[in-house]
KEBAVEX-532535 format. One record per residue (C-alpha): y, x, z. Coordinates in steps of 0.2 Angstrom, whole numbers, padded with zeros to 4 digits, always signed. Layout:
// KEBAVEX-532535
YXZ
...
END
This chain:
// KEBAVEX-532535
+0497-0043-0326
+0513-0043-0313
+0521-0059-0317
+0534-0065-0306
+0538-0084-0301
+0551-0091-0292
+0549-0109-0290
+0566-0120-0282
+0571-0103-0273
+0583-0106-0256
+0591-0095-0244
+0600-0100-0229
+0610-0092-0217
+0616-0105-0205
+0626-0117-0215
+0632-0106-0228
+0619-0108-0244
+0617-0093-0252
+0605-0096-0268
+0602-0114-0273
+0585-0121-0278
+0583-0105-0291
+0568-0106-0304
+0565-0092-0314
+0548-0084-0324
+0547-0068-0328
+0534-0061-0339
+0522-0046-0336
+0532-0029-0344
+0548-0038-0346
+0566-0031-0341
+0575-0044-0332
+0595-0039-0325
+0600-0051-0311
+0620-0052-0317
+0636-0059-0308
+0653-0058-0297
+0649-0051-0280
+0644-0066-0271
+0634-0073-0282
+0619-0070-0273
+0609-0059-0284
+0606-0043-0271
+0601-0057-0260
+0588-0063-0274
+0579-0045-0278
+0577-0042-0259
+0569-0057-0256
+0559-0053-0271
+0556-0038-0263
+0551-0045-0246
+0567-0037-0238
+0576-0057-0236
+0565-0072-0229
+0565-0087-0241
+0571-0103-0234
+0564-0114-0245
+0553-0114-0261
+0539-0102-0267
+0537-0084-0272
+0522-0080-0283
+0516-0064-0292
+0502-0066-0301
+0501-0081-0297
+0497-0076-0278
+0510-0084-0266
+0519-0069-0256
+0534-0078-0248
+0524-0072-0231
+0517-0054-0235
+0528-0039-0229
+0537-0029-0240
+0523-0016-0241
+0510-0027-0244
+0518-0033-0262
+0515-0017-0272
+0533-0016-0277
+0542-0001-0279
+0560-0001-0276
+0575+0009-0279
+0591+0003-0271
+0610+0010-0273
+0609+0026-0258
+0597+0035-0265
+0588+0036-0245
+0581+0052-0249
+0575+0062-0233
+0591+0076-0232
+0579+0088-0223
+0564+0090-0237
+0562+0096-0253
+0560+0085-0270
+0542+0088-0271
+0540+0083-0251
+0551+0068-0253
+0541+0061-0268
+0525+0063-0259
+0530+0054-0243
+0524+0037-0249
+0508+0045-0251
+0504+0055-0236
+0510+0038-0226
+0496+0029-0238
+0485+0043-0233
+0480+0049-0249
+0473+0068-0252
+0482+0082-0254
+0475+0084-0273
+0477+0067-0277
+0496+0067-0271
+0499+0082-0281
+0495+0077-0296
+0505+0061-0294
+0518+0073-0288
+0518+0082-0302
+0514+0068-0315
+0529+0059-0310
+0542+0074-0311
+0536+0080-0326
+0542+0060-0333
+0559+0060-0326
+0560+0079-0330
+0564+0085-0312
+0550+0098-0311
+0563+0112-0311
+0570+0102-0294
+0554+0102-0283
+0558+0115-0272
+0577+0110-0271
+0583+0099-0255
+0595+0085-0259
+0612+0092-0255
+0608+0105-0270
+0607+0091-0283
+0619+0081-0292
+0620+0062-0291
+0609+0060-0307
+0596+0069-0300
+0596+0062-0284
+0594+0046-0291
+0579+0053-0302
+0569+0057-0286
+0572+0042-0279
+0564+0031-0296
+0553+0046-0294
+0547+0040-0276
+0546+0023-0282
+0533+0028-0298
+0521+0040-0289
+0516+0023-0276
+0511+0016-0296
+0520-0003-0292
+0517-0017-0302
+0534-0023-0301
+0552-0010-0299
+0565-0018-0292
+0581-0010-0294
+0598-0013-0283
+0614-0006-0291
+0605+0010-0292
+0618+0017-0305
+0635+0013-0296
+0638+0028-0286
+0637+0038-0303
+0653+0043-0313
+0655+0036-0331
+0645+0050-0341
+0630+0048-0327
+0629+0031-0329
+0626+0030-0348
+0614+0042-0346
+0605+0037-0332
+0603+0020-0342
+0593+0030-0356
+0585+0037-0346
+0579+0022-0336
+0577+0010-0353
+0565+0024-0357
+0555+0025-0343
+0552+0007-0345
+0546+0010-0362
+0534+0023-0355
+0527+0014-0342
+0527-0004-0348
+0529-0011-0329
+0539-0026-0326
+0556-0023-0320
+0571-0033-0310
+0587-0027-0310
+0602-0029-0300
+0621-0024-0309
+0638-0032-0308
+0641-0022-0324
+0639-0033-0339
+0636-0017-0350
+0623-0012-0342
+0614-0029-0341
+0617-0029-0361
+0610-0014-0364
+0597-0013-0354
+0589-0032-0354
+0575-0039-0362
+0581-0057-0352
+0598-0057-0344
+0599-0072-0330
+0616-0075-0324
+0622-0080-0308
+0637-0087-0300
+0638-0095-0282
+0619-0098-0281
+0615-0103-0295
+0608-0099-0310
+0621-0101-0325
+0610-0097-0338
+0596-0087-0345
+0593-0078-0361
+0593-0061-0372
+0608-0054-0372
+0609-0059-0391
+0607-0077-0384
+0621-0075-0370
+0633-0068-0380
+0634-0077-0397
+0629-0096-0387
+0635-0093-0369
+0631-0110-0360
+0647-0110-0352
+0666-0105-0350
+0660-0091-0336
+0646-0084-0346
+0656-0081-0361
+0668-0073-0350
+0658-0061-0340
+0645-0056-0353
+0657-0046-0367
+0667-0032-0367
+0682-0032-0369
+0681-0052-0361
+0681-0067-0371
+0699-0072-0374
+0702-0092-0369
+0715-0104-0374
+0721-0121-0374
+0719-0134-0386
+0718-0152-0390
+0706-0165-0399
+0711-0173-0411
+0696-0182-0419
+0679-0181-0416
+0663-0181-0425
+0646-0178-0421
+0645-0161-0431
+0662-0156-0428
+0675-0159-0419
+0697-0154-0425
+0706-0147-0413
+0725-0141-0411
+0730-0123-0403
+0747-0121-0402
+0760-0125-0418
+0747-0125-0428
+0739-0141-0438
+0724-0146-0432
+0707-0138-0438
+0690-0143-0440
+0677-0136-0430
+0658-0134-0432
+0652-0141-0414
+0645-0154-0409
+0655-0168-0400
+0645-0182-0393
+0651-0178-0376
+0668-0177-0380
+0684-0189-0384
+0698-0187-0395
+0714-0183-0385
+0704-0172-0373
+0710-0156-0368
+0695-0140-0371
+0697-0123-0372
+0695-0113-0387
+0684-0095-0384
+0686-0081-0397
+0678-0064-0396
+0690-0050-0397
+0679-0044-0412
+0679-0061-0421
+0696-0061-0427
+0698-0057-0443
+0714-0055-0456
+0720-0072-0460
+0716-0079-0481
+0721-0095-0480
+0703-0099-0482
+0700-0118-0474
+0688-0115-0462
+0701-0102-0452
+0708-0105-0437
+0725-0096-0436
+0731-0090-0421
+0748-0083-0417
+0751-0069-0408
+0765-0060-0399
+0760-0042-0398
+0765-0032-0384
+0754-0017-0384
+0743-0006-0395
+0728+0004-0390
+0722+0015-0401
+0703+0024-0395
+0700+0032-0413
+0690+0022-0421
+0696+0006-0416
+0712+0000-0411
+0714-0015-0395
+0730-0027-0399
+0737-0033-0383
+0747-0050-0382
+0750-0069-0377
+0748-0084-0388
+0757-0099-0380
+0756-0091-0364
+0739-0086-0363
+0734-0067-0365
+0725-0060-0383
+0714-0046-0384
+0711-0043-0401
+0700-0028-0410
+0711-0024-0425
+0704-0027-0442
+0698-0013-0451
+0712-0007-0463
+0723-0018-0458
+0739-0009-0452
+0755-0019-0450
+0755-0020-0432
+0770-0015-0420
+0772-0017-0404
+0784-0033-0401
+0782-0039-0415
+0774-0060-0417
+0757-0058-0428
+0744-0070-0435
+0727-0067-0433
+0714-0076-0441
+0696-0084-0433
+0680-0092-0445
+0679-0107-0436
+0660-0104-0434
+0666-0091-0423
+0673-0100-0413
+0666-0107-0395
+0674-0122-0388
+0672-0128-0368
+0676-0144-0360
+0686-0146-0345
+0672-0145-0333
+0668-0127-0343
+0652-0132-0352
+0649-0125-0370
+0649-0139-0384
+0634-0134-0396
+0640-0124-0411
+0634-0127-0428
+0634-0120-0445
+0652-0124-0453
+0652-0141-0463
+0650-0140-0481
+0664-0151-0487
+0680-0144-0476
+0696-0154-0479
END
């Protein structure tokens, strides 16, 4: 079973602190993406996992072994980083069975690994090529390839996708979710692409200066983000934000005023928050909806200055009391011109509200008796 524990994680260089007192377990067979802004420490994190990055402080366990002082050889990982580092002057076939010769194995036994691994990524019309005659894709197939044939318990994966044009990239994130299916190892990670943590993820963990921000499916971080950066990094197009104020408070819900409008219940909690206080209201782009005049919508208007229509859907562009809206159109709905002011609509148990120091207030189900 490869389990993986990080217990109050640190790393130091000099005085900068680059990853605060990080806990984290992650489960044998599980896909876990390291997320964030660059800077936020998570390369940093997967090479210490991989024994490429002392750990300042805390302790690294797999399998419930301590490793913080084994090499990086000595770990049984397998790793697959953002250059491909494949040998220019051998072939596929010689470049997938490097790790091997340098573990000494026989030549049978190295062939049939050889070949058991190609014939999984589908490369086996590529054995005899060098590198310089294959495409970015492929490349990066002999490189997971390299990583497979050594049989890891754990993958570790750095930004391996990011030298790869649009098309490649979806692709090679099938092709990778696959392989994870396939093989049933425990993999970690690394993307500043939220798309491909989201597609990809059994656990997403979040990260932002150091620390971890939160941690969840990605079902979990999108519909109850833990805070005012998670709901706007994880998302696409990003959560929109805008200003609003309290004005009463309950412990189920709370009303709170967005521009002209009246003031309108909300189903959060509100213990930790005061009338007169100044939040911000989070709306998906998706969430908004064509307005009824139903009670438990939150009107938002809008001035519009700019359409984007992709085919099936259609992107409204705009401000709202200064703030920028991106809104996905409601279906059939099509009244929209360019400079034109628009009201857009949000069920209330849509919406996510954050206090000033960007923590979520817990959403709940909408009250039964709206007034």
């Amino acid at each position: 079973m490869a389990e993986v524990r990080l217990e109050s994680i640190r790393k130091v260089y000099g005085a900068l602190e680059i990853l605060k007192d990080v806990n984290l377990d992650i489960k044998h067979g599980e896909f876990v993406v390291f997320v964030g802004p660059s800077g936020s420490g998570k390369s940093t994190l997967l090479r210490m996992i991989g024994g490429l990055e002392k750990i300042t402080g805390g302790k690294l366990l797999i399998d419930n072994k301590v490793v913080n002082q084994l090499d990086a050889a000595d770990r049984n990982l397998g790793m697959v980083f953002q250059s491909y580092a494949l040998y220019p002057h051998m072939t596929v076939r010689e470049n997938l069975a490097f790790p091997l010769r340098m573990a000494k194995l026989g030549r049978a036994q190295i062939a049939q690994k050889v070949e058991d691994a190609a014939t999984l990524l589908q490369i086996n019309h590529l054995l005899d090529r060098k590198p310089k005659q294959l495409s970015g894709g492929q490349r990066q197939r002999v490189a997971i390839g390299r990583a497979i044939v050594r049989e890891p318990q754990v993958f570790l994966f750095d930004e391996p996708l990011s030298n790869l044009d649009t098309e490649l990239r979806v692709q090679m994130r099938v092709q990778i979710a696959k392989l994870h299916r396939q093989l049933g190892n425990t993999m970690i990670y690394v993307t500043h692409d939220q798309v491909e943590a989201m597609t990809m993820a059994d656990k997403i963990v979040v990260l932002k200066n150091g620390n971890v921000e939160q941690v969840g499916t990605p079902h979990d971080l999108y519909h109850n983000p833990a805070s005012q950066f998670v709901a706007g990094f994880i998302g696409s197009p990003r959560m929109n934000f805008l200003n609003g104020k309290l004005t009463d408070v309950a412990r189920d819900s709370i009303r709170l005023k967005v521009g002209d409008r009246a003031p309108t219940f909300v189903p959060v909690r509100g213990e930790t928050v005061r009338t007169g206080d100044e939040v911000t209201l989070g709306v998906r782009p998706d969430d908004f909806i064509t307005p009824t005049g139903r009670p438990e919508e939150l009107i938002i208007d809008v001035d519009l200055d700019y359409i984007e229509h992709l085919g099936a859907t259609t992107y409204l562009y705009g401000t709202s009391s200064g703030e920028p809206i991106t809104a996905l159109a409601p279906v059939g709905d099509t009244r929209f011109e360019q400079g034109q002011q628009i009201s857009l609509a949000v069920s209330t148990s849509d919406c996510h509200v954050f206090t000033k120091d960007g923590s979520a207030l817990a959403r709940l189900q909408a009250p039964t008796n709206w007034s």
